[in-house]
PDBQT receptor file of N, H, CA, C and O in Angstrom, charges set to zero:
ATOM      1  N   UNK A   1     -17.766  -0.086   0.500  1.00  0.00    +0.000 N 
ATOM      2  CA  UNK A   1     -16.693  -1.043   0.389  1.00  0.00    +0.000 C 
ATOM      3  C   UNK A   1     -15.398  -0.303   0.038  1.00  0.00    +0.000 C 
ATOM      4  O   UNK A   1     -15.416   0.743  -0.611  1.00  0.00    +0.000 OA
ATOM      5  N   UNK A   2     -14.340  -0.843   0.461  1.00  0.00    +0.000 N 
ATOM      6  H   UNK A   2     -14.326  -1.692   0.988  1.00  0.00    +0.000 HD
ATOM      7  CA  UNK A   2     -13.017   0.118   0.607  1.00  0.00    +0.000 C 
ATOM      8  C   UNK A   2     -12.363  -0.577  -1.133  1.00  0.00    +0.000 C 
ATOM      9  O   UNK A   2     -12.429  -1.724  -1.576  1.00  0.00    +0.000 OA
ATOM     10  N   UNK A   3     -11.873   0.468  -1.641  1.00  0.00    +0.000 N 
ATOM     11  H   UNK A   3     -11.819   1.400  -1.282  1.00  0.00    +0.000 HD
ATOM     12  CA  UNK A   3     -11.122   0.092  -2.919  1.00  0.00    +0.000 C 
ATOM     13  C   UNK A   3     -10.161  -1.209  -2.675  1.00  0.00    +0.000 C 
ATOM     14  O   UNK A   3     -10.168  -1.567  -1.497  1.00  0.00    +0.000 OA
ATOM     15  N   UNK A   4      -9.435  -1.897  -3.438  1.00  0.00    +0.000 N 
ATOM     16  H   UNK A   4      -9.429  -1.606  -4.394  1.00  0.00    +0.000 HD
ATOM     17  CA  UNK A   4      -8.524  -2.852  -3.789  1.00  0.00    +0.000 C 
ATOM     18  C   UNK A   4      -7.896  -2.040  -4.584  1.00  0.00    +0.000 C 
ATOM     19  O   UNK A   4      -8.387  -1.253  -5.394  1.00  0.00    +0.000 OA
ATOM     20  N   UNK A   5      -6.780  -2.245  -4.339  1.00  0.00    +0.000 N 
ATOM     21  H   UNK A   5      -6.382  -2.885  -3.682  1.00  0.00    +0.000 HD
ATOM     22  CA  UNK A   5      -5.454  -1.467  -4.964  1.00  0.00    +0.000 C 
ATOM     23  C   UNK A   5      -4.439  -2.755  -5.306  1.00  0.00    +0.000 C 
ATOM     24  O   UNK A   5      -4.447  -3.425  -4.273  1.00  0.00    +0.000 OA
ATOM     25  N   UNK A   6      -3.557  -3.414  -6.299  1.00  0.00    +0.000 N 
ATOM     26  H   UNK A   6      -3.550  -2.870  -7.138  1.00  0.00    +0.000 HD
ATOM     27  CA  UNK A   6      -2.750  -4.127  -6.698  1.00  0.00    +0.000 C 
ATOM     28  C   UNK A   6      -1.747  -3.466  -6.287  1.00  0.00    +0.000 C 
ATOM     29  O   UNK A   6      -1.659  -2.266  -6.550  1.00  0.00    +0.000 OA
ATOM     30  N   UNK A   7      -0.682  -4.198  -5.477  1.00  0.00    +0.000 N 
ATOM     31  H   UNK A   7      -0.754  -5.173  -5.264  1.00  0.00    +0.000 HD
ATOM     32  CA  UNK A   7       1.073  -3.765  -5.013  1.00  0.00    +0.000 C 
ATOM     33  C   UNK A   7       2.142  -4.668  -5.256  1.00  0.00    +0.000 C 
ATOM     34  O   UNK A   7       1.796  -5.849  -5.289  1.00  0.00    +0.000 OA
ATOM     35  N   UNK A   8       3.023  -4.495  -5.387  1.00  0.00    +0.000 N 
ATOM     36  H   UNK A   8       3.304  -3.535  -5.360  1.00  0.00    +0.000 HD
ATOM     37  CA  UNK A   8       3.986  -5.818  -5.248  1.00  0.00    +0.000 C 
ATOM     38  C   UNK A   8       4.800  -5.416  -4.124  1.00  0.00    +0.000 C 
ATOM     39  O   UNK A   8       4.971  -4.255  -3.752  1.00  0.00    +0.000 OA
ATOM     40  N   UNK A   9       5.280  -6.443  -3.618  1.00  0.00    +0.000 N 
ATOM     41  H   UNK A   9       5.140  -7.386  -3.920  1.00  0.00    +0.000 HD
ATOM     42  CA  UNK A   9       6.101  -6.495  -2.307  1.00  0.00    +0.000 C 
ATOM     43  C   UNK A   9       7.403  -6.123  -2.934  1.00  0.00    +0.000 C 
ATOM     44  O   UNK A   9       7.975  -6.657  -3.885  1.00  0.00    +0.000 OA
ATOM     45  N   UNK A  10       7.752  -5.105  -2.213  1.00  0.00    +0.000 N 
ATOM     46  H   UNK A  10       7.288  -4.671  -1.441  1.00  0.00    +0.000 HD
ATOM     47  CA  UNK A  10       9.402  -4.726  -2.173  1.00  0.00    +0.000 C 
ATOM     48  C   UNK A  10      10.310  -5.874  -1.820  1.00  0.00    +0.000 C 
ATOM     49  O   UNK A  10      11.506  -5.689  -2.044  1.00  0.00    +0.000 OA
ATOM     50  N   UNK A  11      10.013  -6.811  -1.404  1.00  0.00    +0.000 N 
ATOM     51  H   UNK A  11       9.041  -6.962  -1.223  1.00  0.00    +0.000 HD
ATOM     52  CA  UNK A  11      10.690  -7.915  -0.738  1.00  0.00    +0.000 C 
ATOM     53  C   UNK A  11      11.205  -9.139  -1.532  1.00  0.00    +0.000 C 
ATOM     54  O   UNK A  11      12.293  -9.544  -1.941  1.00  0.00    +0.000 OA
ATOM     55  N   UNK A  12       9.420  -9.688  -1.567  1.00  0.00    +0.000 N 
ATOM     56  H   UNK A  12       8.537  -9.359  -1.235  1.00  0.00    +0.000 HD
ATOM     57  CA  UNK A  12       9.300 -10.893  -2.083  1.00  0.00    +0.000 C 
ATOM     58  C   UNK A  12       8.927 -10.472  -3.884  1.00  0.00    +0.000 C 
ATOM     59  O   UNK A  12       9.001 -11.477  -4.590  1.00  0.00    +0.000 OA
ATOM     60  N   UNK A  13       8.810 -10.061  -4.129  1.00  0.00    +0.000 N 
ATOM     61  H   UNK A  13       8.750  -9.244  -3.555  1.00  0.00    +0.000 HD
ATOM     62  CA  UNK A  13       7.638  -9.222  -5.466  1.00  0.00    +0.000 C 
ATOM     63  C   UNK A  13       6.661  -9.922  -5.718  1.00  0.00    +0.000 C 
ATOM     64  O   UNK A  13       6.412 -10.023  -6.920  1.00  0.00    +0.000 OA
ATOM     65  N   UNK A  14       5.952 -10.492  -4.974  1.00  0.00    +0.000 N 
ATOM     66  H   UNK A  14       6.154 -10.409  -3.998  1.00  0.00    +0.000 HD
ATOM     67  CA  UNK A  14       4.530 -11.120  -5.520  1.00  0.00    +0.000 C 
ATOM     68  C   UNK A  14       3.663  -9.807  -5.376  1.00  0.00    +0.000 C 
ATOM     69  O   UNK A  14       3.813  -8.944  -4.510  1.00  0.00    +0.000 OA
ATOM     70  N   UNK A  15       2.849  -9.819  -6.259  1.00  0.00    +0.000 N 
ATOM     71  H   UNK A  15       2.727 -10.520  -6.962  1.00  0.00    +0.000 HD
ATOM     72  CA  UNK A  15       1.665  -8.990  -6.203  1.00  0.00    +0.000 C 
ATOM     73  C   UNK A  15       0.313  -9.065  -5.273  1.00  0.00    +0.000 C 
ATOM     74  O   UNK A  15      -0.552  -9.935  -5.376  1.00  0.00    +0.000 OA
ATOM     75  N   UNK A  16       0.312  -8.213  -4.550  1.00  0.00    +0.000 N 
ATOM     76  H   UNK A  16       1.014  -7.506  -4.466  1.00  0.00    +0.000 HD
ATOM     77  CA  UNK A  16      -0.713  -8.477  -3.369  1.00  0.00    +0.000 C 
ATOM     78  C   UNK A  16      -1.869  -7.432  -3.695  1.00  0.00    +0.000 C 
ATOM     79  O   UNK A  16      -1.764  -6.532  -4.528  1.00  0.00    +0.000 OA
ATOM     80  N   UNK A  17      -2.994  -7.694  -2.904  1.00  0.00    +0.000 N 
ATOM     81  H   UNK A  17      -3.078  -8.426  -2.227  1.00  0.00    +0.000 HD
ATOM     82  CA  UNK A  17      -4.244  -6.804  -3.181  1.00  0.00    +0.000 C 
ATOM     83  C   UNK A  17      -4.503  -5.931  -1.900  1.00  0.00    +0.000 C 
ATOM     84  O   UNK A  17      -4.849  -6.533  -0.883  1.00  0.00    +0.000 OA
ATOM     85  N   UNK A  18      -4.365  -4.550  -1.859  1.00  0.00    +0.000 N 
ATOM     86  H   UNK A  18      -4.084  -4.061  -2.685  1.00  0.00    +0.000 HD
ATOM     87  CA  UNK A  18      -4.543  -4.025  -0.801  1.00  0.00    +0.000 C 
ATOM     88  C   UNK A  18      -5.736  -3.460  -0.772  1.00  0.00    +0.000 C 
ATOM     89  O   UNK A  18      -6.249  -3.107  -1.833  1.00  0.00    +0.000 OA
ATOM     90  N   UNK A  19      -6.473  -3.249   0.598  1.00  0.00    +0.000 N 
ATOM     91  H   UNK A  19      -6.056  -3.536   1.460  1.00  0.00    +0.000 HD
ATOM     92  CA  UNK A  19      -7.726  -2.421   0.896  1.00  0.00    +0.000 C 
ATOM     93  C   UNK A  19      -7.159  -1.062   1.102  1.00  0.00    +0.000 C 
ATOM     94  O   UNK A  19      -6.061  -1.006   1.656  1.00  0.00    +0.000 OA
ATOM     95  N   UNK A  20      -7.807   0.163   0.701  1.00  0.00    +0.000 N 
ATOM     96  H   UNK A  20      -8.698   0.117   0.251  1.00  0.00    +0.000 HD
ATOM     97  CA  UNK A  20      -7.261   1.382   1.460  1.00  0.00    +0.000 C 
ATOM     98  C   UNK A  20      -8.020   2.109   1.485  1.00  0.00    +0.000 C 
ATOM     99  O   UNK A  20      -8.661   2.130   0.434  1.00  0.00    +0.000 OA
ATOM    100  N   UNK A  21      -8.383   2.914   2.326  1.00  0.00    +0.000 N 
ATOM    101  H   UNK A  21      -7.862   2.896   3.179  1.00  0.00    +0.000 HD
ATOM    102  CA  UNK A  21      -8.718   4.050   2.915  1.00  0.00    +0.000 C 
ATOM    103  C   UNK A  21      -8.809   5.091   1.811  1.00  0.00    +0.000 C 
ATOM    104  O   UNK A  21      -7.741   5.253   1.222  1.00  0.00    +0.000 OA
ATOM    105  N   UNK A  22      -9.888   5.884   1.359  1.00  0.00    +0.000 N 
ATOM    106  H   UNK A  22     -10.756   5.752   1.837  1.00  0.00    +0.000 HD
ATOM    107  CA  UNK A  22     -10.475   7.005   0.594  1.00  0.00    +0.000 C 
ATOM    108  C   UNK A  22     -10.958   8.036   0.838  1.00  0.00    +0.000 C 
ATOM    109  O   UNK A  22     -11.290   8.825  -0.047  1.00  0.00    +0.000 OA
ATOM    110  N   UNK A  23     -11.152   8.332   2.507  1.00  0.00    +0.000 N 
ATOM    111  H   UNK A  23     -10.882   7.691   3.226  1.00  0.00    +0.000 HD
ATOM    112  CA  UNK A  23     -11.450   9.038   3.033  1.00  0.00    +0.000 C 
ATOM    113  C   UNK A  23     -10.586  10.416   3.858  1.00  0.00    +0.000 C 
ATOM    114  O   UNK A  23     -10.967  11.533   4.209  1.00  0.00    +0.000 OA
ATOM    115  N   UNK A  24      -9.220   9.671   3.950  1.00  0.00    +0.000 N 
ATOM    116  H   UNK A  24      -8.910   8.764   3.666  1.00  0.00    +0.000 HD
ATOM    117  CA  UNK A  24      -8.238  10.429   4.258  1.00  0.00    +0.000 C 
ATOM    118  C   UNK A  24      -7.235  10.965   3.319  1.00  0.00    +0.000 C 
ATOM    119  O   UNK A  24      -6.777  10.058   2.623  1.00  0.00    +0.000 OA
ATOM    120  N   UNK A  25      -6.740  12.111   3.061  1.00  0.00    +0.000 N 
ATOM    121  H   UNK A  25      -7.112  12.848   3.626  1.00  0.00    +0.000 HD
ATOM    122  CA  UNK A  25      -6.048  12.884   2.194  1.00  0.00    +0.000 C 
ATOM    123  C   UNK A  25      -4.964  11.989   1.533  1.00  0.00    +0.000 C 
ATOM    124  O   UNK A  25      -4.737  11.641   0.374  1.00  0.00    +0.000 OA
ATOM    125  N   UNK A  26      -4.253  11.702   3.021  1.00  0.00    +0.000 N 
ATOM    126  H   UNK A  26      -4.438  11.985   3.962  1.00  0.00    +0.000 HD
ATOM    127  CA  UNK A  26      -2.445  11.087   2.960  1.00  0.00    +0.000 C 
ATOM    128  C   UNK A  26      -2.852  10.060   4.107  1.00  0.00    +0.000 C 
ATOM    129  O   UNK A  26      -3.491  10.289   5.134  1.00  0.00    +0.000 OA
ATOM    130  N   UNK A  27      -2.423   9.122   3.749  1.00  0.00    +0.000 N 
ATOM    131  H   UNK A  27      -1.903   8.936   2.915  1.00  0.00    +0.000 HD
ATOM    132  CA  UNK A  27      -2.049   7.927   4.521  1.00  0.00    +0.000 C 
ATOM    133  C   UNK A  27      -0.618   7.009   4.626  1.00  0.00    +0.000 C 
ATOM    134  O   UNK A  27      -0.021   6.715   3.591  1.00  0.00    +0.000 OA
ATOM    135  N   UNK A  28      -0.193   6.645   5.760  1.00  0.00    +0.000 N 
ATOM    136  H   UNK A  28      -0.678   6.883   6.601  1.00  0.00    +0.000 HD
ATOM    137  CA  UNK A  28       0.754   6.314   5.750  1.00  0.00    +0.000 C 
ATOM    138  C   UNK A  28       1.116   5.405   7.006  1.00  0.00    +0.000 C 
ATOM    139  O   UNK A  28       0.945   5.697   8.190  1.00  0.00    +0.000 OA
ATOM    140  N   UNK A  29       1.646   4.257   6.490  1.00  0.00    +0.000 N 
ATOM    141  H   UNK A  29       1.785   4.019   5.529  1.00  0.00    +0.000 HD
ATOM    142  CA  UNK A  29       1.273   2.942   7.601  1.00  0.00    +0.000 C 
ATOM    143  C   UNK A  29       2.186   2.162   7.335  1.00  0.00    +0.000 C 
ATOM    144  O   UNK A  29       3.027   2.485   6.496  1.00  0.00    +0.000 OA
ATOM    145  N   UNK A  30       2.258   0.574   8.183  1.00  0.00    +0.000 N 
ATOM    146  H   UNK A  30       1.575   0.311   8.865  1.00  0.00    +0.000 HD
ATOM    147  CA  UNK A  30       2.919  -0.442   7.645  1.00  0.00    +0.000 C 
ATOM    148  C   UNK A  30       2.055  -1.602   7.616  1.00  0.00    +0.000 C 
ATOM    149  O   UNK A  30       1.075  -1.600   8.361  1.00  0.00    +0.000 OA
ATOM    150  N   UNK A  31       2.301  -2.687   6.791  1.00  0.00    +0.000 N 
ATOM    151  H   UNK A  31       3.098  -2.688   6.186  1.00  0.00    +0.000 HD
ATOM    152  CA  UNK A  31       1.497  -3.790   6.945  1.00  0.00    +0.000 C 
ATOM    153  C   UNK A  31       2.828  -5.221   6.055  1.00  0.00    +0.000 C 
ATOM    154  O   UNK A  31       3.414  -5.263   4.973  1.00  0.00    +0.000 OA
ATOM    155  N   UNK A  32       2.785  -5.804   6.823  1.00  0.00    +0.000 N 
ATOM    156  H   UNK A  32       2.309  -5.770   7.702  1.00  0.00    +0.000 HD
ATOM    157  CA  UNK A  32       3.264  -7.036   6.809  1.00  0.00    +0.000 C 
ATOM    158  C   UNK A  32       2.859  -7.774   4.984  1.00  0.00    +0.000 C 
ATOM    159  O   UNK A  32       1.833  -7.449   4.386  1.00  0.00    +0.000 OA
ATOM    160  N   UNK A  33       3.354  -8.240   4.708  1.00  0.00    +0.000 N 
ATOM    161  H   UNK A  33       4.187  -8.504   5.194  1.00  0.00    +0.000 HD
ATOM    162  CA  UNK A  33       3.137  -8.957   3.134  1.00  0.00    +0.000 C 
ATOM    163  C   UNK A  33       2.521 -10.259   3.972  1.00  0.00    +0.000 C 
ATOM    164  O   UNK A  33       2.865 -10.783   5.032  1.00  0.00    +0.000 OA
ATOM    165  N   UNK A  34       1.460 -10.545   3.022  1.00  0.00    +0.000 N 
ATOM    166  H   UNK A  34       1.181 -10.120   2.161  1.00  0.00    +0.000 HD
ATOM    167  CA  UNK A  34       0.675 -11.781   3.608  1.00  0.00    +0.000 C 
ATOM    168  C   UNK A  34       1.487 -12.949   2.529  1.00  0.00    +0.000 C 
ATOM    169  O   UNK A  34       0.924 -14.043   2.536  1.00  0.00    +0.000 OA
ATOM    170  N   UNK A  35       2.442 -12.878   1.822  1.00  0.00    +0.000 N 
ATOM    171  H   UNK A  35       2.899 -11.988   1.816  1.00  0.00    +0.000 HD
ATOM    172  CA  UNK A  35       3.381 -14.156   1.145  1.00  0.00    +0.000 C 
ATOM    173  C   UNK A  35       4.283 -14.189   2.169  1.00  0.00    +0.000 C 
ATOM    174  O   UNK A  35       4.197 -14.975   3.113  1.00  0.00    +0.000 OA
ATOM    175  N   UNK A  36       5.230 -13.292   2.017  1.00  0.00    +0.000 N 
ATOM    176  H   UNK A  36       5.299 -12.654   1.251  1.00  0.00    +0.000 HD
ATOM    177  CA  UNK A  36       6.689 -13.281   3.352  1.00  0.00    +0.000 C 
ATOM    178  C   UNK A  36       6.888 -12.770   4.328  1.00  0.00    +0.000 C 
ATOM    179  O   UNK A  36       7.982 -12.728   4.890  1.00  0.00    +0.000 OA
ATOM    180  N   UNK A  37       5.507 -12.115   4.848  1.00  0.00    +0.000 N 
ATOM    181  H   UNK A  37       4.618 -12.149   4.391  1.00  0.00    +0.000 HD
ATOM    182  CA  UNK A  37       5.957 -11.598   6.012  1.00  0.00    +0.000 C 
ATOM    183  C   UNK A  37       6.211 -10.544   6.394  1.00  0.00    +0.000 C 
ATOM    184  O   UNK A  37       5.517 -10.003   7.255  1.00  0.00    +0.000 OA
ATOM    185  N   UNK A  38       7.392  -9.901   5.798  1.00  0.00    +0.000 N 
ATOM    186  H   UNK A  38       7.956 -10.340   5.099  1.00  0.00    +0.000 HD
ATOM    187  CA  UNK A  38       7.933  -8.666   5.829  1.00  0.00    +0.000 C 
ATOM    188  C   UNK A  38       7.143  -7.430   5.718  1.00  0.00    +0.000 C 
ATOM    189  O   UNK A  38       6.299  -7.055   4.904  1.00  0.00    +0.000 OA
ATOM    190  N   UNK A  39       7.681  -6.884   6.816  1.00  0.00    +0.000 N 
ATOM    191  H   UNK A  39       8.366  -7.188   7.477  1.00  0.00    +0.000 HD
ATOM    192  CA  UNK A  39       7.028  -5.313   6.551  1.00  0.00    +0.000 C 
ATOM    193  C   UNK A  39       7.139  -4.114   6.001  1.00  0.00    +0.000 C 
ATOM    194  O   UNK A  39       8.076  -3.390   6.338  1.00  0.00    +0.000 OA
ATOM    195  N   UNK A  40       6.179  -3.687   5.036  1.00  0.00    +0.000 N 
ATOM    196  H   UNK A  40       5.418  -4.276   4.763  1.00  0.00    +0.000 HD
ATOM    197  CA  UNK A  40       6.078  -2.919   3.971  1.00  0.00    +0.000 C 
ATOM    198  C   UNK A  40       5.529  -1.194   4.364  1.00  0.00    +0.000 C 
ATOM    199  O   UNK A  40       4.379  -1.069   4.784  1.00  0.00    +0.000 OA
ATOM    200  N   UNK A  41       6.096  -0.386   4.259  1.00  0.00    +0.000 N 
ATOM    201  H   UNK A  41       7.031  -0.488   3.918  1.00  0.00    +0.000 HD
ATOM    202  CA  UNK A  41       5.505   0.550   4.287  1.00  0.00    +0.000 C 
ATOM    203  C   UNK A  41       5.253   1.335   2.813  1.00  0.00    +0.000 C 
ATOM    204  O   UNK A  41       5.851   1.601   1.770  1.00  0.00    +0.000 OA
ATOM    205  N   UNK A  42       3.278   1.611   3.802  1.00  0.00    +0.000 N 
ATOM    206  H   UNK A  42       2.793   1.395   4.649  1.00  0.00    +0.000 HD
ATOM    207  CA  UNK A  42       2.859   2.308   2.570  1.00  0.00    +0.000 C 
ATOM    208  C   UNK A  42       2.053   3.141   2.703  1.00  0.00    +0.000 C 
ATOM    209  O   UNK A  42       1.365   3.369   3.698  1.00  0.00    +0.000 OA
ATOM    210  N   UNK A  43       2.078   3.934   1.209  1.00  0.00    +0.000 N 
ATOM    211  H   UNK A  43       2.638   3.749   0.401  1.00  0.00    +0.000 HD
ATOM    212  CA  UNK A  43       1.678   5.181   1.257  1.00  0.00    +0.000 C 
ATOM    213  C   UNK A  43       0.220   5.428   0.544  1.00  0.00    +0.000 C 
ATOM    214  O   UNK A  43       0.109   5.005  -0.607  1.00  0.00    +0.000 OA
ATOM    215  N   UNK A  44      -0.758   5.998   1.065  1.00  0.00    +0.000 N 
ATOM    216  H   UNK A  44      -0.668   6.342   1.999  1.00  0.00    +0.000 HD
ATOM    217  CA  UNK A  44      -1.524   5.767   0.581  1.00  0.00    +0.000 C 
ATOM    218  C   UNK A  44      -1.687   7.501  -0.132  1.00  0.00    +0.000 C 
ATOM    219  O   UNK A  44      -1.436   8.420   0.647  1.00  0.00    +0.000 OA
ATOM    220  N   UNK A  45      -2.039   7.807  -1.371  1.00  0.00    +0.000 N 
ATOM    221  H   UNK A  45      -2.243   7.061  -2.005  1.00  0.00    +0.000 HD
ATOM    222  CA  UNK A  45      -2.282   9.558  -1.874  1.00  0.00    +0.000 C 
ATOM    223  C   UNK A  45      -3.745   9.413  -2.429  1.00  0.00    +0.000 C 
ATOM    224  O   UNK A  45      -4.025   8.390  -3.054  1.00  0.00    +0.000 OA
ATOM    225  N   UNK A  46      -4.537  10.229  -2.263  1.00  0.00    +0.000 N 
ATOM    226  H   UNK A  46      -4.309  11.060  -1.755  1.00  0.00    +0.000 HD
ATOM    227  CA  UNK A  46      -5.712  10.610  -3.220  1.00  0.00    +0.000 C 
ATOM    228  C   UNK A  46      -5.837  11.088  -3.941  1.00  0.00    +0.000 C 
ATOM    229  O   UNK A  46      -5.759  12.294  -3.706  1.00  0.00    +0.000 OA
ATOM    230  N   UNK A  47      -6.112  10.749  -5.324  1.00  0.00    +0.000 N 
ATOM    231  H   UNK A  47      -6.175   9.769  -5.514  1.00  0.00    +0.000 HD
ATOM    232  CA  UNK A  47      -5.538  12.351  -6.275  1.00  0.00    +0.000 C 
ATOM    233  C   UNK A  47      -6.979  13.058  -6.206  1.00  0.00    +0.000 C 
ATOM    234  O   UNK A  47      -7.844  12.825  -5.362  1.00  0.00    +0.000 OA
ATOM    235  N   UNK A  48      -7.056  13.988  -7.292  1.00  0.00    +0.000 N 
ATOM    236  H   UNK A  48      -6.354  14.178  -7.978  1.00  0.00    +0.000 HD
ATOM    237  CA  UNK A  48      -8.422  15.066  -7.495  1.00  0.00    +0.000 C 
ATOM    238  C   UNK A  48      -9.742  14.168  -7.351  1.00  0.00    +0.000 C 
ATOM    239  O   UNK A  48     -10.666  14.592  -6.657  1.00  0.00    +0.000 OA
ATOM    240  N   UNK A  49      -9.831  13.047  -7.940  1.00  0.00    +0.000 N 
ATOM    241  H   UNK A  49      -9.081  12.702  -8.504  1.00  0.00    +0.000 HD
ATOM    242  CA  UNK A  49     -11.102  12.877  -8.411  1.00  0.00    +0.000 C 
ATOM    243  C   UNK A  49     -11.111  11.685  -7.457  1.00  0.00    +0.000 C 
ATOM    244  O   UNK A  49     -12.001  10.905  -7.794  1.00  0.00    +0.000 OA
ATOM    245  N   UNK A  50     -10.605  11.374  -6.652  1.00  0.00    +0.000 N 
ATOM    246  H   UNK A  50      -9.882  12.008  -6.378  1.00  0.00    +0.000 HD
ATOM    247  CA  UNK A  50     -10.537  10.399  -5.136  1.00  0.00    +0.000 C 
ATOM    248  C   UNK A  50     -10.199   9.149  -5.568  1.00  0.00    +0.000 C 
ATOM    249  O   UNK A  50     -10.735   8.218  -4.967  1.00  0.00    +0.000 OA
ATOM    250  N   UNK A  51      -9.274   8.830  -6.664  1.00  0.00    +0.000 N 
ATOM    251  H   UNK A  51      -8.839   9.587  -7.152  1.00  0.00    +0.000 HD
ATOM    252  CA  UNK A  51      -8.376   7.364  -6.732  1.00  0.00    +0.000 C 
ATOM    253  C   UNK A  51      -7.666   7.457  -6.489  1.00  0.00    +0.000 C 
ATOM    254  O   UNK A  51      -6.810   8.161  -7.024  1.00  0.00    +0.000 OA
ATOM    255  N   UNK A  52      -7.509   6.553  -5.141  1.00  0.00    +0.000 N 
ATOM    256  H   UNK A  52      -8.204   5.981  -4.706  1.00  0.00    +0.000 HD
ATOM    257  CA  UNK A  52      -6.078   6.240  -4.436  1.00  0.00    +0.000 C 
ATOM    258  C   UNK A  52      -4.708   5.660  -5.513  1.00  0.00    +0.000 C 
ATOM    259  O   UNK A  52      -4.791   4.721  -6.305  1.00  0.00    +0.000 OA
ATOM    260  N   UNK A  53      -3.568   6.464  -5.276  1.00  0.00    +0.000 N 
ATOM    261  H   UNK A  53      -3.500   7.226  -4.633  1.00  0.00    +0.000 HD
ATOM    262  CA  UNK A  53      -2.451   6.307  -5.721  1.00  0.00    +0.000 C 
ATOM    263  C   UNK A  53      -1.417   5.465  -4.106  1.00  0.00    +0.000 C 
ATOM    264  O   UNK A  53      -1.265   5.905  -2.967  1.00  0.00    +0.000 OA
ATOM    265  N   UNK A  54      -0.953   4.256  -4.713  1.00  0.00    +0.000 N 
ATOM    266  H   UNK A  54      -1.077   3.899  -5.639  1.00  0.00    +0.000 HD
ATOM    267  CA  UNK A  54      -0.515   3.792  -3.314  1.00  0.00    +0.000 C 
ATOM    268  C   UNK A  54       0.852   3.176  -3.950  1.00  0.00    +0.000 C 
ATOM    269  O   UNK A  54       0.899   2.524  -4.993  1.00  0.00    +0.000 OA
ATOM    270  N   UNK A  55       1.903   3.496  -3.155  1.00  0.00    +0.000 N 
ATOM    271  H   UNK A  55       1.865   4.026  -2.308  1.00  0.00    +0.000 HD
ATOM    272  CA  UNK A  55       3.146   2.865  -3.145  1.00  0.00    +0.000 C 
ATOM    273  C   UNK A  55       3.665   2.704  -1.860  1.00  0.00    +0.000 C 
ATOM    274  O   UNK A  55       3.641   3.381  -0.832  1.00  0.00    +0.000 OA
ATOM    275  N   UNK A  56       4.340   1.179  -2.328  1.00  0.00    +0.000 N 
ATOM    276  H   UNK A  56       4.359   0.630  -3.163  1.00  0.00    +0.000 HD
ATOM    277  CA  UNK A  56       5.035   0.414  -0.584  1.00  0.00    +0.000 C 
ATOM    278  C   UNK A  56       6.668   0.423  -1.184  1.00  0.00    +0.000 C 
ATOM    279  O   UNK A  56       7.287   0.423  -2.247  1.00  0.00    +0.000 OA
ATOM    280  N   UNK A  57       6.884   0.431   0.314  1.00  0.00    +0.000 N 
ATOM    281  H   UNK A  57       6.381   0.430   1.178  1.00  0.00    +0.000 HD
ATOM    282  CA  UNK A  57       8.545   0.633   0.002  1.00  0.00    +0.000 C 
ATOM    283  C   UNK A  57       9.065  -1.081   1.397  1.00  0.00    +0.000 C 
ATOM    284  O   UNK A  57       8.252  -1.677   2.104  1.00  0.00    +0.000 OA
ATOM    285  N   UNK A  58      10.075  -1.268   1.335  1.00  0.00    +0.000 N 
ATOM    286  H   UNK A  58      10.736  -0.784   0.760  1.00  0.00    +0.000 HD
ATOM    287  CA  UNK A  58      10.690  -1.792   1.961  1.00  0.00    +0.000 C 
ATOM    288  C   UNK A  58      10.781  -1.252   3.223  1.00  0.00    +0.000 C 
ATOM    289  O   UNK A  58      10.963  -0.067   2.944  1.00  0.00    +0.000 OA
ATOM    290  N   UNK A  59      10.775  -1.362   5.112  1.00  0.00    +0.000 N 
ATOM    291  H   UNK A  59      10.627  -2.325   5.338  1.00  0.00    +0.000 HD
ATOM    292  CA  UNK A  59      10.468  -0.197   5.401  1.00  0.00    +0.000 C 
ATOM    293  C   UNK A  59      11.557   0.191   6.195  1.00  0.00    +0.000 C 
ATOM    294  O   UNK A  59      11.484   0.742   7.293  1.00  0.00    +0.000 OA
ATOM    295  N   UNK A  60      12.795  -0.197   5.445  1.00  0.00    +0.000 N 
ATOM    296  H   UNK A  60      12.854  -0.645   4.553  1.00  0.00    +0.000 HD
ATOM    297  CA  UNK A  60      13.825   0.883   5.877  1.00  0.00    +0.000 C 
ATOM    298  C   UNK A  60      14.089   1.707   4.925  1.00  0.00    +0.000 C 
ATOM    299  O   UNK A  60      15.090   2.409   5.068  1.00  0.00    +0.000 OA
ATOM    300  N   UNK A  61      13.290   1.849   3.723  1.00  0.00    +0.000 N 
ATOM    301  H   UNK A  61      12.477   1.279   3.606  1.00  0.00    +0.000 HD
ATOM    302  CA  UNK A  61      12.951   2.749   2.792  1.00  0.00    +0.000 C 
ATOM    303  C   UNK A  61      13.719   2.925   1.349  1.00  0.00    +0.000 C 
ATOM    304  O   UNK A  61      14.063   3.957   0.773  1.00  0.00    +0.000 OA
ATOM    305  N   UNK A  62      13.892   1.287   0.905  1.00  0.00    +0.000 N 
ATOM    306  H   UNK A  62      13.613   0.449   1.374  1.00  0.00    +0.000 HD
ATOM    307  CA  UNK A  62      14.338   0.908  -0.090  1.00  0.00    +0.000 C 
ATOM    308  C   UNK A  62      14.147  -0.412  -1.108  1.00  0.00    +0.000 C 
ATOM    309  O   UNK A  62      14.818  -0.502  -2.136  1.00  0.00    +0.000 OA
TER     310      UNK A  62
């Protein structure tokens, strides 16, 4: 089962629950906010011991 990660939308700021990927080093994508819509880009990092570190940005990158 893929982790849940807590984010808030750059947009709207509700807090959303993301699935992500643990298998890949660096990840990096966009996905739409399931409150407003808007598309978020995000980053997915692994640190040493394989918990994903994930931050979304607005995705003209603010």
């Amino acid at each position: 089962m893929l982790p849940i990660v807590e984010v808030q939308c750059p947009y709207c700021g509700e807090r959303i629950d993301l699935r992500v990927e643990t298998c890949a080093e660096e990840q990096r994508y966009t996905e739409d906010c399931p409150v407003c819509c808007k598309p978020m880009y995000v980053v997915v990092d692994i640190d040493d011991d394989g918990t994903p570190i994930v931050t979304v940005e607005s995705e003209a990158g603010g």
